[in-house]
N, C-alpha and C positions, 0 to 999 in steps of 0.2 A: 504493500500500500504506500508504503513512505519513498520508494523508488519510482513510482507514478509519479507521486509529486515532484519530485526533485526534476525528473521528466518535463513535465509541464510547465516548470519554474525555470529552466533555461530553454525552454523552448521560448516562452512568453520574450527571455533576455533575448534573445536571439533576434528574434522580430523587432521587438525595440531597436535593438542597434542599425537591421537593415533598413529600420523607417527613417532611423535619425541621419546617416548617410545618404541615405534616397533623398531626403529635405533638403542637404546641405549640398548635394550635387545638384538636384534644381535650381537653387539659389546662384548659383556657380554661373549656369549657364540662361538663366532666365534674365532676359534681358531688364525686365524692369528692376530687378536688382541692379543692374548697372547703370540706373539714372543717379544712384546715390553717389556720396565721396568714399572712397574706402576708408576700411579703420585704420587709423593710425595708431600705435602706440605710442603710450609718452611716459615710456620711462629711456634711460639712458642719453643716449646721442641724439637719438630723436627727439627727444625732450630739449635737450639747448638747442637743436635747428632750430625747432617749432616757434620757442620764446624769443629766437633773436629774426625772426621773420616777421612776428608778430610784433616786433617792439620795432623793426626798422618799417611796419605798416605804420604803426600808429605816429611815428616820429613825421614822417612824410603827409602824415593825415592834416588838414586846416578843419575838419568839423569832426564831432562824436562820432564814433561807428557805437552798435549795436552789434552784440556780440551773442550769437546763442551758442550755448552748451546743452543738448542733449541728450539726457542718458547717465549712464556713472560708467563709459570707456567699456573696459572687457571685463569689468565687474560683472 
């Protein structure tokens, strides 16, 4: 009885993993996915680019920008 389940309990995993894959390769290739910006990470290197890009925008700025943040990154 307890080998049925354990059965059906990595079967269920199983499926999961192939839906969650299946998702992320549609994402991949679906276009409307790519009207977005992609993620960037902001740790490291990337992180000083980002801030000295963003600080030589705003130096060059004469009026306020608006600035959205979306989200909380790959949290």
């Amino acid at each position: 009885m307890i080998i049925w389940f354990f059965i059906v309990l990595q079967s269920l995993l199983i499926l999961a993993l192939i839906y969650i894959w299946a998702l992320i390769i549609y994402l991949f290739i679906s276009p409307k996915f790519r009207q977005y910006p992609p993620m960037v990470p902001s740790f490291g290197r990337q992180k000083k680019v980002m801030i000295d890009k963003i600080s030589a925008q705003l130096e060059n700025s004469h009026h306020p920008l608006n600035v959205l943040d979306p989200g909380c990154g790959i949290g």
